[in-house]
ROZATI-280002 format. One line per field, with one value per residue (C-alpha): x, y negated, z negated; residue in three letters; residue number from 1. Coordinates in nm, 4 decimals. Layout:
// residues N
xx	(X, ...)
yy	(Y, ...)
zz	(Z, ...)
residu	(ALA, ...)
num	(NUM, ...)
//
This chain:
// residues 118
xx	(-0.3722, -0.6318, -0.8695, -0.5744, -0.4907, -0.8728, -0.9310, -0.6220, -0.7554, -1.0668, -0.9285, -0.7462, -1.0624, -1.1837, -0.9021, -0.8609, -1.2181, -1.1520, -0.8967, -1.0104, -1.3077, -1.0930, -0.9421, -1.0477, -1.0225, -0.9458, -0.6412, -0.8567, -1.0321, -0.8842, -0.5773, -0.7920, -0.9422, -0.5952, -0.5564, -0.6610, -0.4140, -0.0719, -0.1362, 0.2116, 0.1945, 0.0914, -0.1364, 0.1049, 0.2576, -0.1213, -0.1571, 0.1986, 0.0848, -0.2599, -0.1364, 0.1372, -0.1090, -0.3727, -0.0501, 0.0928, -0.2359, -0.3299, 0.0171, -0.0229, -0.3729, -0.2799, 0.0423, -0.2240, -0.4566, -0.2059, -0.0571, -0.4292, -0.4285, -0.1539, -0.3359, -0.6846, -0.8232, -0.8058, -1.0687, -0.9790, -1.0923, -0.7536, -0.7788, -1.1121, -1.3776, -1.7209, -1.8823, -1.6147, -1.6833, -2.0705, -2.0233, -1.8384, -2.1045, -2.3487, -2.4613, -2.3120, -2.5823, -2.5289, -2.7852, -2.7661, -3.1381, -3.2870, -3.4327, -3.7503, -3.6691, -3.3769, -3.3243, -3.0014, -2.8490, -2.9338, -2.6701, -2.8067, -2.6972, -2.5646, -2.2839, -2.1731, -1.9388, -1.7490, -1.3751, -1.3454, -1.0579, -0.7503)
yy	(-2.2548, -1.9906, -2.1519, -2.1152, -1.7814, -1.6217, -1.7654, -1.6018, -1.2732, -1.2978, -1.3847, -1.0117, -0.8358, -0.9500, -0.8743, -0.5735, -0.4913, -0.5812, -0.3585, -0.0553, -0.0839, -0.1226, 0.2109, 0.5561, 0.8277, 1.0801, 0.8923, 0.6793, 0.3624, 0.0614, 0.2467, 0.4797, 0.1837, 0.1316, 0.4838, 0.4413, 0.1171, 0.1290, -0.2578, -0.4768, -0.2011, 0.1237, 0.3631, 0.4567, 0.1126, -0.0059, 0.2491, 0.2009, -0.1666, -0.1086, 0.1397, -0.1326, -0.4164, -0.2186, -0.1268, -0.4990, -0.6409, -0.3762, -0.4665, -0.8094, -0.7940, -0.6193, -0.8601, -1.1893, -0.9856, -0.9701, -1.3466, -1.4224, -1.3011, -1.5175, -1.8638, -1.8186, -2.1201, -2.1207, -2.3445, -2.5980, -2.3107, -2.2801, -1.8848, -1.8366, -1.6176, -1.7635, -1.4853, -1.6018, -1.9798, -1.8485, -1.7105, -1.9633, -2.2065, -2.0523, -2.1972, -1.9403, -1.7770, -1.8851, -1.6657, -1.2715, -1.1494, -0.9351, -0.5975, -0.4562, -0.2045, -0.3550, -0.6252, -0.8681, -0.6992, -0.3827, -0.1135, 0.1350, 0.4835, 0.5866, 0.3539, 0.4650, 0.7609, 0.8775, 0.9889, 1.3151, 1.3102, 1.5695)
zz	(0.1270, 0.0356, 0.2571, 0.5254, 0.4768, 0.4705, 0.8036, 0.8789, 0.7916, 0.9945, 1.2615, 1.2077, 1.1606, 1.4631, 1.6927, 1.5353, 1.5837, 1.9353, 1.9608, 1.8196, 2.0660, 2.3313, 2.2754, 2.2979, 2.0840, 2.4073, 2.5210, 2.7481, 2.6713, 2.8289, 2.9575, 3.1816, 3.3839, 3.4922, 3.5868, 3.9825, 4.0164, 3.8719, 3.7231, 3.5541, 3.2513, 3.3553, 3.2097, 2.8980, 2.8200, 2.8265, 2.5358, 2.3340, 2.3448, 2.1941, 1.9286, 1.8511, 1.8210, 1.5801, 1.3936, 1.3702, 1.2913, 1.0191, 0.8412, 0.8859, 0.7397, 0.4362, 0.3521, 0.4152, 0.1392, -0.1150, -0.0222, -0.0754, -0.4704, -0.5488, -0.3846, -0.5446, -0.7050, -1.0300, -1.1815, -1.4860, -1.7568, -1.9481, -1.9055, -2.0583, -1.8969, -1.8128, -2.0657, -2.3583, -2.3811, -2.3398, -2.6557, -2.7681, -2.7449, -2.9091, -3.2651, -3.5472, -3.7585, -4.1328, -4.3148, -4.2960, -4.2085, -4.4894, -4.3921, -4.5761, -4.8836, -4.9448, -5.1813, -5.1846, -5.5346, -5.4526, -5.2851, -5.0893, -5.2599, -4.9089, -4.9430, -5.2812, -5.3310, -5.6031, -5.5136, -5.6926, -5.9388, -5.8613)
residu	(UNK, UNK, UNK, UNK, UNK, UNK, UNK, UNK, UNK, UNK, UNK, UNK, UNK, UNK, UNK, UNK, UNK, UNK, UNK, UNK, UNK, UNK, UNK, UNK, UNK, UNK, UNK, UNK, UNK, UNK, UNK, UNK, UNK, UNK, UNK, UNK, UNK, UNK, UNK, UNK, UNK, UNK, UNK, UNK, UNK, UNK, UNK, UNK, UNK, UNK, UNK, UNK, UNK, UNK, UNK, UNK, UNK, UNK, UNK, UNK, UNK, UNK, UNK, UNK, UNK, UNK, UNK, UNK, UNK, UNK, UNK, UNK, UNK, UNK, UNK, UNK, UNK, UNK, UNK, UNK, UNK, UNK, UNK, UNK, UNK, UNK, UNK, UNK, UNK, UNK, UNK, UNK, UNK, UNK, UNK, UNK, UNK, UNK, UNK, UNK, UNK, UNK, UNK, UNK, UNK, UNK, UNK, UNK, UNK, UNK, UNK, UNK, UNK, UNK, UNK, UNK, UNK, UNK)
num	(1, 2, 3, 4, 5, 6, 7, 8, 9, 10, 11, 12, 13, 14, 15, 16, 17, 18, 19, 20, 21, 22, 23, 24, 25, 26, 27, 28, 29, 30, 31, 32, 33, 34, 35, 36, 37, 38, 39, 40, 41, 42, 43, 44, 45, 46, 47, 48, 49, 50, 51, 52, 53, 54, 55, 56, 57, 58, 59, 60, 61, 62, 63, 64, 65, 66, 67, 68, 69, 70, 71, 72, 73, 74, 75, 76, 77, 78, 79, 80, 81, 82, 83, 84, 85, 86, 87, 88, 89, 90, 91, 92, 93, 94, 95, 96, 97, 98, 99, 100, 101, 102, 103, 104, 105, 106, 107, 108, 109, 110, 111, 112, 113, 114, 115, 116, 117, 118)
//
């Protein structure tokens, strides 16, 4: 369905594409070729039809975008993220590394503080 639906919305962004070149940004573009002849449409239903079209297509385009969300493959992870079973998978470290100056009985005399008595 996702596969279905994303073909869908290319085939939007190219007719809209197609569209939008079609018009101009004057008020002429594909309705001013027909501005000599009076063709089946006419000059200004040649124009109502365009703006209709990029209108139809933009709204359908956004609607397929959100149907899209809801039909994207999830994969068989139950819910985790590829960075959280990463982590996951990695062997725990047992012994805590010993830095130099410090011995293991020893508390640094940052740590200690005496609470003042009230």
């Amino acid at each position: 369905m996702y596969t279905a639906i994303s073909v869908l919305v290319f085939i939007i962004c190219l007719l809209l594409i197609l569209i939008v070149l079609v018009q101009n940004s004057k008020g002429g573009g594909l309705a001013s070729s027909f501005a000599s002849s009076n063709q089946i449409m006419g000059v200004r239903k040649t124009t109502d039809f365009l703006e209709k079209a990029t209108w139809t297509l933009a709204g359908a385009m956004m609607v397929l975008c959100v149907l899209a969300v809801f039909f994207i493959p999830r994969g068989e992870q139950s819910g985790k993220s590829a960075i959280e079973s990463q982590i996951n998978s990695q062997p725990v470290q047992q012994s805590i590394p010993s830095f130099p100056g410090v011995s293991g009985n020893e508390t640094p005399a940052e740590t200690t503080t005496e609470v003042p008595a009230e």
